[in-house]
C-alpha positions as CSV (number, residue, x, y, z in Angstrom):
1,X,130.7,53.5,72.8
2,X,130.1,49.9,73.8
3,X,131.4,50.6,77.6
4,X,129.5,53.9,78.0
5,X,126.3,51.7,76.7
6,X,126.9,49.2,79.4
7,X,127.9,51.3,82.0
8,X,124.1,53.5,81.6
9,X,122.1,50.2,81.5
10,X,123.7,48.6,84.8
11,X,123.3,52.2,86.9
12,X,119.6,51.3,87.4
13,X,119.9,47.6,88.3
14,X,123.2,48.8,90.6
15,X,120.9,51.3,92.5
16,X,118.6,48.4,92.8
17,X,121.0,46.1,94.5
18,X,122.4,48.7,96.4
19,X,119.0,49.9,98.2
20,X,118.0,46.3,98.6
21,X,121.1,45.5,100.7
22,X,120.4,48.6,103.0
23,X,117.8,46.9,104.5
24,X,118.1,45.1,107.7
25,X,115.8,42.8,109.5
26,X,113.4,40.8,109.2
27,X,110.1,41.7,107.4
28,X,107.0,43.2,109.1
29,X,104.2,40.9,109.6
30,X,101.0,41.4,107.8
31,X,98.2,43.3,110.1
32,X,95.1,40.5,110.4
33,X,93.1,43.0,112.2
34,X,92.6,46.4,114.6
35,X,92.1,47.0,118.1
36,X,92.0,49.5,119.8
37,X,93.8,50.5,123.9
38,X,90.8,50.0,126.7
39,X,93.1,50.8,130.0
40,X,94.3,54.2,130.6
41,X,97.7,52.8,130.2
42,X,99.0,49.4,128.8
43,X,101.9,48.0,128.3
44,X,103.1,45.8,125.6
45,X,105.8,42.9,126.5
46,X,108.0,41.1,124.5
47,X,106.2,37.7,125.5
48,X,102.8,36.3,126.9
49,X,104.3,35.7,130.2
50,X,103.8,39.1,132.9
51,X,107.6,38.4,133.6
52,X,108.9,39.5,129.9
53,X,110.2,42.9,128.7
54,X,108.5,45.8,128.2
55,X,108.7,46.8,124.8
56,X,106.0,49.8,124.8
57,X,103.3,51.5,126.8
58,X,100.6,52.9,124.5
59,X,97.5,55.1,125.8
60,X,93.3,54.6,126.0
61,X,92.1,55.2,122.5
62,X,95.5,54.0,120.7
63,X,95.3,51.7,117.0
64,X,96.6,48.7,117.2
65,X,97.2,46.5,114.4
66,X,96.8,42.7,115.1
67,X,99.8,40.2,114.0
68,X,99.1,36.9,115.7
69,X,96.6,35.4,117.9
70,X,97.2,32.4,121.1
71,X,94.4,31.9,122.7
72,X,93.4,34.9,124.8
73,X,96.6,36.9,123.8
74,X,97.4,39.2,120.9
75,X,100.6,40.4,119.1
76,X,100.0,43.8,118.6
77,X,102.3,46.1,116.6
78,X,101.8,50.0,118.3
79,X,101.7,53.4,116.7
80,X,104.9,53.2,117.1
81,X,106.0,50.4,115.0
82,X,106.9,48.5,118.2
83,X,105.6,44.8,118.8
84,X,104.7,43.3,122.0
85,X,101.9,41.1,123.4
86,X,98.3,42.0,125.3
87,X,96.0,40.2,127.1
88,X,92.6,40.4,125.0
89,X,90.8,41.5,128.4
90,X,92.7,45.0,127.5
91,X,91.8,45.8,124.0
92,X,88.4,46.8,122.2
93,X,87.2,46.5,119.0
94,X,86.2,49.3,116.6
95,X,82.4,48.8,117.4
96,X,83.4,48.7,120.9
97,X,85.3,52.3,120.0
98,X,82.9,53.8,118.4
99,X,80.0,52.7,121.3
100,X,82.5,54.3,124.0
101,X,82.8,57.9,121.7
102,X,78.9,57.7,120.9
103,X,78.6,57.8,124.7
104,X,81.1,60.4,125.7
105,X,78.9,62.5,122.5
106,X,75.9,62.2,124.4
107,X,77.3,63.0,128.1
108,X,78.7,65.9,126.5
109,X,75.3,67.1,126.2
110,X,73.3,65.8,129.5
111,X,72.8,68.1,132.3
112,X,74.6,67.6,135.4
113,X,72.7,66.4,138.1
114,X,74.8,66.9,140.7
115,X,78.8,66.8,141.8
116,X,80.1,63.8,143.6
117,X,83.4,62.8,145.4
118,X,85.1,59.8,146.3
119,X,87.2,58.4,149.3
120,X,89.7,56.3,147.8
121,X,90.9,56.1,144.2
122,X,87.6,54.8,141.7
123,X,88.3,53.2,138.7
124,X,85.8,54.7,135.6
125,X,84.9,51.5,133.2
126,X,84.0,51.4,129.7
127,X,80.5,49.8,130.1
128,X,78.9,48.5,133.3
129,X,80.5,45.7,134.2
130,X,83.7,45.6,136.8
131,X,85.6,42.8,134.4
132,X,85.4,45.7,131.8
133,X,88.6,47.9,131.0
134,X,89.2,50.7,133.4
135,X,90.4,53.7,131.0
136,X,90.4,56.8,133.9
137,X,90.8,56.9,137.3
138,X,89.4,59.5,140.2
139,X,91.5,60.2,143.1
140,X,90.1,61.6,146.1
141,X,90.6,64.7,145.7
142,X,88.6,65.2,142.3
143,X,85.4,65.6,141.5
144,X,82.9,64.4,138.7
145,X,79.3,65.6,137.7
146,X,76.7,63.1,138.1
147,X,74.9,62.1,134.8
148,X,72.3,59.5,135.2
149,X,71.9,56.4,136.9
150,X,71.4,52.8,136.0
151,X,70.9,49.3,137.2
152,X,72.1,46.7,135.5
153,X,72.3,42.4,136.4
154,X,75.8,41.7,138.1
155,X,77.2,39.3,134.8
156,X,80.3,39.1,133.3
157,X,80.4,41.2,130.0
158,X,83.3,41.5,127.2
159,X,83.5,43.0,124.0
160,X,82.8,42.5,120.2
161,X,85.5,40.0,118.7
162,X,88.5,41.2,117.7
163,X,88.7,38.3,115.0
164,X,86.3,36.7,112.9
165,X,86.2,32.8,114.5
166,X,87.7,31.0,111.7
167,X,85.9,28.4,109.4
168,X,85.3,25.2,110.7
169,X,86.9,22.0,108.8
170,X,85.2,19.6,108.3
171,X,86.2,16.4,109.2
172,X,86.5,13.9,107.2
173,X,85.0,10.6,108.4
174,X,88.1,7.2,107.9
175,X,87.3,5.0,105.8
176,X,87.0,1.5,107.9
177,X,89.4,-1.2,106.4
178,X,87.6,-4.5,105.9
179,X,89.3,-7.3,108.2
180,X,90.1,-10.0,106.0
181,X,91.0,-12.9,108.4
182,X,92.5,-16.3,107.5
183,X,89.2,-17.7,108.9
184,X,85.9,-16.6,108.0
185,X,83.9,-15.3,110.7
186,X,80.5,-17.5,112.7
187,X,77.4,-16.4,111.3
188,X,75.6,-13.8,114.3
189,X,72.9,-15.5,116.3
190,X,69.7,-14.9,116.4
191,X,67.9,-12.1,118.9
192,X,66.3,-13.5,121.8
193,X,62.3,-13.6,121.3
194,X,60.3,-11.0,123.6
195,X,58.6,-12.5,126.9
196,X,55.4,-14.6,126.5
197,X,53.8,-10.9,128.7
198,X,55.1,-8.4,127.0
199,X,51.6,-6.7,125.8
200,X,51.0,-6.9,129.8
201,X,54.2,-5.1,131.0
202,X,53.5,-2.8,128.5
203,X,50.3,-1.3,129.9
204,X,50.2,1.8,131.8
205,X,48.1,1.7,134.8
206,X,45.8,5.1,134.8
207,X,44.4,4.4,138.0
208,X,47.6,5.9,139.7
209,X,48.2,9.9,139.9
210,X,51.4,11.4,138.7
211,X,52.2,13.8,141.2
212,X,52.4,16.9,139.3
213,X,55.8,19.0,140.1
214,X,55.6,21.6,142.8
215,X,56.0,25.1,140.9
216,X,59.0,27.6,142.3
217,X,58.1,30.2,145.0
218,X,58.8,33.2,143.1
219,X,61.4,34.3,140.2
220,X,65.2,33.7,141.0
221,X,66.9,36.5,142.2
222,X,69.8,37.7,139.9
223,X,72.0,40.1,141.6
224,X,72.4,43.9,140.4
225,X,74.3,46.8,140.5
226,X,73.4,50.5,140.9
227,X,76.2,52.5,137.8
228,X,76.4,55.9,137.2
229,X,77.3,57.8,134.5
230,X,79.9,60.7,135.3
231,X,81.5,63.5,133.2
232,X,84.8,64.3,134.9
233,X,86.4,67.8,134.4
234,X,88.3,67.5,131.2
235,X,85.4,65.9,129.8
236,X,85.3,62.3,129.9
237,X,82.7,60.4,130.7
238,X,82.5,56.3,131.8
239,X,80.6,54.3,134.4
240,X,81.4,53.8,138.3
241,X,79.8,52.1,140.7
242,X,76.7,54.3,142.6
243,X,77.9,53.1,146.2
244,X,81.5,54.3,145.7
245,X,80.5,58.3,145.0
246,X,79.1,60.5,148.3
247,X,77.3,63.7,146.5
248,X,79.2,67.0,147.5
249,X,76.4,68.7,149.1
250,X,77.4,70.4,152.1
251,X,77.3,68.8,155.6
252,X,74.9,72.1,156.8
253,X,72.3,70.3,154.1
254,X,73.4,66.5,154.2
255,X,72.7,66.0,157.5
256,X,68.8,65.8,156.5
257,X,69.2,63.0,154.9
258,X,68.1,60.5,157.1
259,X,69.5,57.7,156.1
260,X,68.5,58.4,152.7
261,X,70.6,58.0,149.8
262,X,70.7,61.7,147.9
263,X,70.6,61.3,143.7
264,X,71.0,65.1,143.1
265,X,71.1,68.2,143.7
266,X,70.5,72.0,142.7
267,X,71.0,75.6,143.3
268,X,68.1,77.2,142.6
269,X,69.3,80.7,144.0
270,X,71.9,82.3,146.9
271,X,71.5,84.9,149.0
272,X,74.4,86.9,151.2
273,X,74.2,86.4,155.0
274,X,77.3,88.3,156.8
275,X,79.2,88.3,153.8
276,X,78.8,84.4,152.9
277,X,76.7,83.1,150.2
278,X,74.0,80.8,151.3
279,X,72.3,78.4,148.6
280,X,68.5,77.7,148.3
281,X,68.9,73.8,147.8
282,X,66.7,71.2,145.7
283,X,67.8,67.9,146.3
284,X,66.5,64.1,145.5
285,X,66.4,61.2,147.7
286,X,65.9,57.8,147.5
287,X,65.1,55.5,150.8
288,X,65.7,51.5,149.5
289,X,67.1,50.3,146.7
290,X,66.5,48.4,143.9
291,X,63.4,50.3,143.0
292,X,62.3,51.0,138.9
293,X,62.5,54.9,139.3
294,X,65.5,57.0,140.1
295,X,64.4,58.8,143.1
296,X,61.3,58.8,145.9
297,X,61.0,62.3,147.5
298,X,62.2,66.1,146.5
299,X,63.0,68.7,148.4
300,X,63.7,72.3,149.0
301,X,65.8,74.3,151.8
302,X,66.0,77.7,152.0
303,X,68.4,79.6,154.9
304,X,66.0,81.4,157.5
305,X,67.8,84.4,158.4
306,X,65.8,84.2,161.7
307,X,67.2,80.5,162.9
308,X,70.4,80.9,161.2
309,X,69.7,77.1,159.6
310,X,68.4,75.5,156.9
311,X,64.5,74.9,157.3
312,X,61.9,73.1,154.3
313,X,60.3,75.2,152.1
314,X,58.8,72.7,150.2
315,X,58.9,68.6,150.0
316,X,56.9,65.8,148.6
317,X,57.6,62.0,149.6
318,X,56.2,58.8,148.1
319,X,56.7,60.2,144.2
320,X,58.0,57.6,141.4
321,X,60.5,60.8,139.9
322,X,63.2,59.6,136.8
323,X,66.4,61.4,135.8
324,X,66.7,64.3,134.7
325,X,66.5,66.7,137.0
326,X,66.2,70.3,135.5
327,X,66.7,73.7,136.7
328,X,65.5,76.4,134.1
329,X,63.4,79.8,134.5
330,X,59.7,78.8,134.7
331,X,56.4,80.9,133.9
332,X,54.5,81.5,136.6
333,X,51.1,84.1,137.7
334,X,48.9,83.7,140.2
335,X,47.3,85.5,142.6
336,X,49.1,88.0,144.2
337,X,51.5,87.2,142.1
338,X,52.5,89.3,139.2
339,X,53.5,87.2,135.9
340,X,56.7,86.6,134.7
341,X,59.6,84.1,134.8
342,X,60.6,83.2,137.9
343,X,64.1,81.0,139.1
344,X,62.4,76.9,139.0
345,X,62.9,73.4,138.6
346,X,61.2,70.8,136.8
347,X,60.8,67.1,137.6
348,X,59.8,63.7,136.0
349,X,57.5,62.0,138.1
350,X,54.4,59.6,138.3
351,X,51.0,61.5,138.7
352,X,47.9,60.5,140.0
353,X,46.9,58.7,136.7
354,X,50.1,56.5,136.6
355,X,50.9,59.0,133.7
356,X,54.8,60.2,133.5
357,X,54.4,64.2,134.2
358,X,57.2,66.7,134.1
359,X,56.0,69.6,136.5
360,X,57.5,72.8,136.7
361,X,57.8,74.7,140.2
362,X,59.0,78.0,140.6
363,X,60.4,79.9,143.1
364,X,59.3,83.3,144.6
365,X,61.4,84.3,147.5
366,X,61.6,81.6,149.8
367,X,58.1,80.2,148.6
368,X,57.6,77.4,145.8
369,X,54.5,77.3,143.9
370,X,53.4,74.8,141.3
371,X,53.4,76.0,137.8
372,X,52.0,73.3,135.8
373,X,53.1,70.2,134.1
374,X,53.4,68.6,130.8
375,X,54.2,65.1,129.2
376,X,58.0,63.7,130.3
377,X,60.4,63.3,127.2
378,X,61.0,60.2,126.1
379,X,64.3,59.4,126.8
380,X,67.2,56.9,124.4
381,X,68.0,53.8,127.0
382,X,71.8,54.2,128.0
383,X,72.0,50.3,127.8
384,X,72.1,50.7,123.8
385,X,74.8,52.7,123.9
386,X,77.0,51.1,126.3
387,X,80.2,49.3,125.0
388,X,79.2,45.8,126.0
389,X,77.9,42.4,124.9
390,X,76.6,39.3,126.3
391,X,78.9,36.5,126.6
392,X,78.3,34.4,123.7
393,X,75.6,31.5,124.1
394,X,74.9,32.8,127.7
395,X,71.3,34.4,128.2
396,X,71.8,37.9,130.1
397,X,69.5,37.7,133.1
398,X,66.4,40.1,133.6
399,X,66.1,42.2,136.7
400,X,63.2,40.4,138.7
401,X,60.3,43.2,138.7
402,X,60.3,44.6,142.0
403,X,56.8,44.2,144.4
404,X,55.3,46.9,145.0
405,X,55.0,48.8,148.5
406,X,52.2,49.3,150.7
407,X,51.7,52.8,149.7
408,X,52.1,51.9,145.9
409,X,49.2,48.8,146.5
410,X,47.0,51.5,148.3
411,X,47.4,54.5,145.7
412,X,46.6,51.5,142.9
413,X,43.6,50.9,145.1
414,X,42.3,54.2,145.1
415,X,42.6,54.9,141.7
416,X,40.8,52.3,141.0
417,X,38.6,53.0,143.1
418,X,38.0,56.7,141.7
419,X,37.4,55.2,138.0
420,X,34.3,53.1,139.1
């Protein structure tokens, strides 16, 4: 009795010991905090230095918990359970996350404005800045739909902390020893008086002008960058650089341009000429850059079956137009005209009372005809949403407002001109 007693109170404290000594290695580090993979790719090393082992390669959009922090590197531990190092230029917060998926929600939903190419391989950022993580790339061969446009100050951006700063200490001030010599120390000497004068030298004399300092010519320039945000074909969406994408119109269209730079463009309708299809094109241009608006002048082409080219149909210059471009069915009668909904496109633009229109134009045949207009929508800035913030303690320079033209001073003129 007394051995079978012992033997079924040890079984537990046995199975215990024995599970205990099937474990090997060291213990896992705590996690202190969560990041999350910026670059499409990123490997994790064994050390800081570029020269260590590769110990894993985790993916954009990967959880990553945080082990240890030196200075601007972080030891990670992967999906996986494998640990390695990162530089912090590579990893994003949760906010920063979330901001990036908020975004991509939102493209989801806004209308192409147009598909774009590019000649050599284009890296697609996180937020608008070049220093920010690169998560997709577009090869030459690809194309992206065109979302929206936007200019932002050339500054260096980087994301929400991935750690809380810790507390500062407070230092505590030494206490100061009192020298106690063999000898007491001289008594101090006395201050010298002031000079006999000294009211006089104090006096200011009034008679003489402060020259006043000469104010600056103008506000300093801060330079700027033209981004664009594009929706690629399996759906994600990031910013690239305007200058690097060339709009996929074709050449038969394009070369109209004029030196102009072409936001978007539409197919309004097509038509079959010796069994190819032909487009009737709407495009947007813009001449210089750094202006407010998105785009100056709009356009139509249709295919005359008579030149065998593309000819106008319709085109206004000078406008102040903003993104988005739509192309929907529009209601339209008039005379000679019976009513009905015809193929159209609408447009954002700046009327006559520096009022922000959306007018509707539809298309009948090879004619366009102005269908109305009503108030533009008010769109949500993209700069909320983008995945960025200021360095810390650094103001983020404004965008010096731009002078107006000389057709912009003479239509402000004459409107106010017409009120009096």
């Amino acid at each position: 009795m007394r051995f079978g007693f012992i033997s079924k109170v040890s079984f537990p404290a046995t199975l215990i010991l024995l599970l205990a000594a099937c474990q090997t290695g060291p213990p896992r580090d705590p996690s202190i905090g969560e990041a999350y993979v910026g670059p499409a790719t990123l490997n994790l090393r064994s050390d800081i230095p570029m020269e260590s082992k590769k110990v894993a390669t985790v993916r954009h959009g990967d959880r990553l918990e945080i082990l240890q922090r030196r200075r601007k590197f972080f030891r990670v531990r992967a999906p996986s359970g494998a640990e390695g190092w990162a530089n912090e230029n590579t990893l994003l917060a949760a906010a920063d996350m979330t901001a990036l998926k908020d975004l991509a929600a939102r493209a989801a939903k806004m209308p192409s404005q147009g598909a774009a190419t590019v000649y050599g391989d284009l890296p697609v950022h996180t937020t608008t800045s070049t220093s920010a993580p690169s998560f997709l790339v577009i090869k030459p061969s690809e194309k992206v739909e065109v979302l929206s446009q936007l200019r932002v100050p050339r500054t260096d951006v980087r994301r929400t902390a991935l750690l809380p700063p810790a507390p500062k200490k407070a230092k505590a001030l030494p206490k100061k020893k009192e020298s106690k010599g063999k000898y007491p120390l001289p008594p101090m000497p006395k201050p010298p008086p002031p000079p006999p004068d000294w009211l006089e030298l104090s006096k200011t004399d009034l008679s003489k002008e402060v020259p006043e300092p000469e104010p600056e010519s103008g506000p300093k320039i801060v330079p700027s960058d033209l981004w664009s945000l594009v929706r690629t074909a399996s759906g994600q969406s990031g910013w690239v650089l305007t200058r690097r994408l060339t709009m996929a119109i074709p050449d038969e269209v394009a070369q109209y341009a004029e030196g102009h730079r072409i936001v978007s463009y539409f197919s309004l309708a097509t038509v079959q000429v010796d069994g190819e299809t032909k487009s009737t094109w709407l495009w947007t241009t813009i001449g210089g850059g750094g202006q407010p608006y998105d785009f100056d002048s709009f356009r139509v082409f249709v295919w005359s079956l008579r030149h065998r080219r593309y000819e106008t149909a319709y085109v206004q210059h000078t406008v102040e137009g903003y993104q988005p471009v739509l192309v929907k069915e529009v209601e339209y009668g008039g005379k000679g005209v019976a009513s009905g909904k015809y193929p159209g496109f609408s447009v954002c633009v700046v009327n006559r009372d520096g009022a922000k229109v959306r007018q509707e134009f539809a298309l009948i045949g090879n004619i366009v005809r102005f269908a109305g207009e009503t108030p533009c929508e008010t769109a949500v800035p993209l700069r909320s949403q983008s995945a960025s913030s200021p360095l810390p303690g650094a103001a983020q320079p404004a965008v010096p407002p731009e002078k107006p033209n000389w057709w912009q001073r003479l239509k402000a003129r004459v409107r106010g001109l017409t009120k009096h």
